[in-house]
C-alpha positions in Angstrom: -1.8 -41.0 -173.2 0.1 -40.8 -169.8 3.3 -38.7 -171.7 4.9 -38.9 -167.9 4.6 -42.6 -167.3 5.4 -43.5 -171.3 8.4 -41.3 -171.1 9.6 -42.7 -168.0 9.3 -46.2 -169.2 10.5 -45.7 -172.9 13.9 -43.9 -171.3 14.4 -46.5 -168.5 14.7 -49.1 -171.2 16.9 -46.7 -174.0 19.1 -46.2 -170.6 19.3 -49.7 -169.5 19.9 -50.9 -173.1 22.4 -48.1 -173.8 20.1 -47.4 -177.2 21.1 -44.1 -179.0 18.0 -42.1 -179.2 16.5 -38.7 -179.1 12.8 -37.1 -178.2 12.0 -35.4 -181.7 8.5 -34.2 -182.5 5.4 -32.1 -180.4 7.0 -33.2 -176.8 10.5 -32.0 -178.0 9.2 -28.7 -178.7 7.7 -28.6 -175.3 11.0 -29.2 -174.0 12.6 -25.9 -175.1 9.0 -23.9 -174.2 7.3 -24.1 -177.4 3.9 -25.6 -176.6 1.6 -27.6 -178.8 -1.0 -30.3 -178.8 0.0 -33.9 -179.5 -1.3 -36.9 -179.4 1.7 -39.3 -179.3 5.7 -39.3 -178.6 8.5 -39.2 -181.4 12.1 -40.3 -181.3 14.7 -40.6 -183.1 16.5 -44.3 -182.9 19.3 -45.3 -184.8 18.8 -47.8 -187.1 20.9 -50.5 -185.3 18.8 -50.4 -181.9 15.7 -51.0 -184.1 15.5 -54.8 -183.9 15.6 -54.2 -179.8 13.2 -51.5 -180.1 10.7 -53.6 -181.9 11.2 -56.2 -179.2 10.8 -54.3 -176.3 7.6 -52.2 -177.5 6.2 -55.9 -178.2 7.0 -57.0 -174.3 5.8 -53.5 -173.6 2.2 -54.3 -175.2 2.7 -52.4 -178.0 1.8 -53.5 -181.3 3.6 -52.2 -184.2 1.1 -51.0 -186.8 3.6 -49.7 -189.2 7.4 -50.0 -190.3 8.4 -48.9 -193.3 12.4 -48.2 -194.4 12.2 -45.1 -192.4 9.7 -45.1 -189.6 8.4 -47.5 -187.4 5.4 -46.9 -185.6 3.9 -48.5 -182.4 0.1 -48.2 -180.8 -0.4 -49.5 -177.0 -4.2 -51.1 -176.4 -3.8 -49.1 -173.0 -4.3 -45.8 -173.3 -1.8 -44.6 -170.7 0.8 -45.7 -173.2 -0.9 -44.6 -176.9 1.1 -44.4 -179.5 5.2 -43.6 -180.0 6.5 -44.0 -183.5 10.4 -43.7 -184.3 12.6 -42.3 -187.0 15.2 -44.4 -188.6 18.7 -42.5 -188.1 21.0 -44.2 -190.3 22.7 -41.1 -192.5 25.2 -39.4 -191.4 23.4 -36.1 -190.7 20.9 -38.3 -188.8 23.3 -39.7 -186.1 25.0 -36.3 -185.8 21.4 -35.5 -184.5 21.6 -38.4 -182.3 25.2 -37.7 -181.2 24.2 -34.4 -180.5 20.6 -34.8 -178.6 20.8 -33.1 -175.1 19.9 -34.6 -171.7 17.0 -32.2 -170.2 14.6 -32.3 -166.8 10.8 -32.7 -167.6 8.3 -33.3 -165.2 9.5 -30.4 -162.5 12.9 -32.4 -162.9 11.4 -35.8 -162.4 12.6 -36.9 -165.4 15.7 -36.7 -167.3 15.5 -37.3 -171.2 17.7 -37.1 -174.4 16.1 -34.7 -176.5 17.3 -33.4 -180.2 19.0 -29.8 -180.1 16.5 -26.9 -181.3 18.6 -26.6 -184.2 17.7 -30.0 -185.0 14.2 -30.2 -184.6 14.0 -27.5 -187.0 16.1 -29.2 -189.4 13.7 -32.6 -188.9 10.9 -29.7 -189.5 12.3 -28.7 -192.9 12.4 -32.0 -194.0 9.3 -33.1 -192.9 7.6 -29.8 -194.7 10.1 -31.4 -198.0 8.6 -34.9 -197.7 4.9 -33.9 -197.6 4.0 -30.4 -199.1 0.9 -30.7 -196.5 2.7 -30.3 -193.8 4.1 -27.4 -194.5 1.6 -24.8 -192.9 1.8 -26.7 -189.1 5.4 -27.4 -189.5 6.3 -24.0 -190.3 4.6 -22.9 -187.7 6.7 -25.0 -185.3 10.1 -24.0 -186.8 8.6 -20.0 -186.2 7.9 -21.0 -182.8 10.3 -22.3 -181.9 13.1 -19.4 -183.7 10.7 -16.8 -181.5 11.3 -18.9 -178.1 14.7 -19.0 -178.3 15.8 -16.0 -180.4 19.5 -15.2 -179.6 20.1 -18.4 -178.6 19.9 -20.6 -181.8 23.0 -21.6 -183.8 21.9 -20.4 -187.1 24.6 -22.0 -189.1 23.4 -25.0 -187.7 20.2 -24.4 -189.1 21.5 -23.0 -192.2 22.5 -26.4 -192.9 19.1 -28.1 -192.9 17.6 -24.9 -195.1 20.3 -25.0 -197.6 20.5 -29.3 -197.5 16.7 -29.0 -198.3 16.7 -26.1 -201.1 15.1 -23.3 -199.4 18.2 -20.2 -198.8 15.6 -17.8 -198.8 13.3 -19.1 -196.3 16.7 -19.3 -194.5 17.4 -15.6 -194.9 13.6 -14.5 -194.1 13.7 -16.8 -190.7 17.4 -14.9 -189.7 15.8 -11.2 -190.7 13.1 -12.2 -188.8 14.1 -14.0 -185.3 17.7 -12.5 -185.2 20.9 -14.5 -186.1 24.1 -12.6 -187.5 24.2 -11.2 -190.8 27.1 -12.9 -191.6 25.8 -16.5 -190.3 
């Protein structure tokens, strides 16, 4: 997968389309300096755009091999483009995410994107790990990573949220010990 040329089309038609969406997943880590291995591109789309997003990825080649109530997912024949699935945002704390994303360079600035705040991506992290117990060693990992990138810069009542929305205080209290919020957050 060509993750410069997909991005660069994917965005182009969010933008043109004025779709509400955020990079979530592997990439999104990358954007904030947290490096990992991955094999395809996540985003976060609200729910309403989904219809458009489905129509698009179709003109785009891409065949949609999966859509369920809360993921869609779509795999290109061409392997420049492989495969981009989407998260449904459609809760409240969802769209916040989406209202919130950030727009960031990639590509030595020759790419702009709307990517989901750290905060966030842990939060999507913590649920993931709540969905599917199996996930919980990589995922972890990723939230560690990414607390030990940008320690002192998090906003760990932000992420307090997600820990305490998902029943896990003192993983909460280990992760601020550990990477540095305030006591009091």
């Amino acid at each position: 997968m060509d993750f410069k040329v997909t991005l660069k089309i994917l965005s182009g038609e969010f933008e043109k389309r004025r779709m509400n969406y955020a990079l979530i997943g592997g990439f999104a880590l990358g954007a904030y300096g947290v490096m990992r291995a991955t094999l395809d591109l996540d985003f976060l789309a609200a729910e309403s755009d989904l219809p458009q997003i489905d129509s698009f990825m179709q003109t785009l080649g891409y065949q949609r091999g999966y859509a369920g109530e809360n993921v869609s997912q779509y795999v290109s024949e061409l392997k420049i483009l492989g495969g981009v699935d989407f998260l449904h945002a459609k809760r409240p704390l969802a769209m916040k995410i989406l209202e919130n994303a950030r727009e960031i360079s990639a590509f030595s600035d020759a790419l702009r994107i709307k990517v989901a705040r750290p905060e966030d991506l842990i939060g999507l992290k913590i649920q993931a790990m709540s969905n599917d117990p199996e996930r919980i060693g990589r995922d972890f990992a990723d939230v560690e990573a990414l607390m030990r990138t940008l320690r002192g810069k998090l906003d760990w009542p932000a992420v307090k949220v997600y820990f305490d929305l998902f029943n896990m205080p003192s993983s909460y209290t280990e992760m601020l010990n550990k990477y540095g919020g305030q006591r009091n957050a």
